[in-house]
N, C-alpha and C positions, 0 to 999 in steps of 0.2 A: 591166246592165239595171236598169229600174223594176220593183220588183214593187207587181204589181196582185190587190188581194183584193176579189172581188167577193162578193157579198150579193144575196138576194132572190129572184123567180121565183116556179115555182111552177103550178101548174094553174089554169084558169078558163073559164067558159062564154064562149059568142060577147057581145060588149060588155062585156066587164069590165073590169076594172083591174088592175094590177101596178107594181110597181117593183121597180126593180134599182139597184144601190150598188154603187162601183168606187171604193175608196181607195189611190192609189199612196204609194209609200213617198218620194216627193219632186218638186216641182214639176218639170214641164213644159210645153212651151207649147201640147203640143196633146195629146188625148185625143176618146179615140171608143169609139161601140159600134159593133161589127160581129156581125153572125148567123149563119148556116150551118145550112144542112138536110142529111141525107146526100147524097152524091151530086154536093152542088150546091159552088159557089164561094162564099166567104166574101165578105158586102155589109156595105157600111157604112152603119148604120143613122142614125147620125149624128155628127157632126164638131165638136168645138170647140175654138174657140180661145181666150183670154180673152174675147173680146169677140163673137166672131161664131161660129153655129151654123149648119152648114148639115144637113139632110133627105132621105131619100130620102124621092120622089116620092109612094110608096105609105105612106108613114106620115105626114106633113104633117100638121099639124092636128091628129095624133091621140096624135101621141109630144111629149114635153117635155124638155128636157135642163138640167138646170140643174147649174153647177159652182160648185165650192166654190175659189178658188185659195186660200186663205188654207189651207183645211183637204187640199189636193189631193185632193177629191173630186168626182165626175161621176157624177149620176142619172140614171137612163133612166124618166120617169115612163107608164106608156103606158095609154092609155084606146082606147075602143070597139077591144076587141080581137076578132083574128079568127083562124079557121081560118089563115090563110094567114100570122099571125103566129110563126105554131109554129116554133120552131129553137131549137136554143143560141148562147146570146147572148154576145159574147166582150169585154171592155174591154182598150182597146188605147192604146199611147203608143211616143212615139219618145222612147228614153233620150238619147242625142247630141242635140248642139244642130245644127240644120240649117234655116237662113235660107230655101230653098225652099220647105217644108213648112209654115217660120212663115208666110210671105206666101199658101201655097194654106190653109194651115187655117181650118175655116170657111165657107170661101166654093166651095166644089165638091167633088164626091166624088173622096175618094183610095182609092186601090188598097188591099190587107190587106199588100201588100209596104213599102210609106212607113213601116210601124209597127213596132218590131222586141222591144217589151214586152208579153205577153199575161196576160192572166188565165184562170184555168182553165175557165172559162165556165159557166155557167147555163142550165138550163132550163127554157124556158114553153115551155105547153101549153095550144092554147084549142080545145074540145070545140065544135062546132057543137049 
């Protein structure tokens, strides 16, 4: 397995700001955030590949992802936060090389199952 050390978080009012930082211990071709509320199933907050980032729907616009490959790191920058963005936040990578995953990464949401390296996760917290 990758291990993945995350960084950042934290509490904040409705519209603020945060980042988080996910540094793996060796390249991979794809890396993501995913979140999780109790109760609820882990989503993937976003997906990237080298080159191409994909979003879920309800953060678009508002979250940013920018990866480092040179340094194997992937930030989650996230603005106008909300109540609803509340969860812990998990960074995730696939240690095995798998040609499937390269071609979907990026470009649609993958399951928490495609991923099989976790980081111990983070939490935000946005106070209405």
């Amino acid at each position: 397995q990758v291990q993945l050390v995350q960084s950042g978080g934290g509490s904040v009012e409705t519209g603020g700001s945060l980042r988080l930082s996910c540094a793996a211990s060796e390249y991979t071709d794809c890396m993501a955030w995913f979140r999780q509320t109790p109760g609820e199933q882990r989503e993937g907050v976003a997906i990237a590949s080298d080159s191409k980032i994909y979003y879920i729907g309800s953060v678009r616009g508002r979250f940013t992802v920018s990866r480092d490959v040179a340094k194997n790191t992937l930030d989650l920058h996230m603005t106008n936060l909300k109540p609803d963005d509340t969860a812990t936040y998990y960074c995730a990578t696939l240690a095995r090389q798998s040609p499937v995953l390269k071609l979907k990464c990026g470009r649609m949401p993958l399951p928490p199952t495609d991923f099989d390296s976790w980081g111990r996760g983070t939490q935000v917290t946005v106070s209405s």
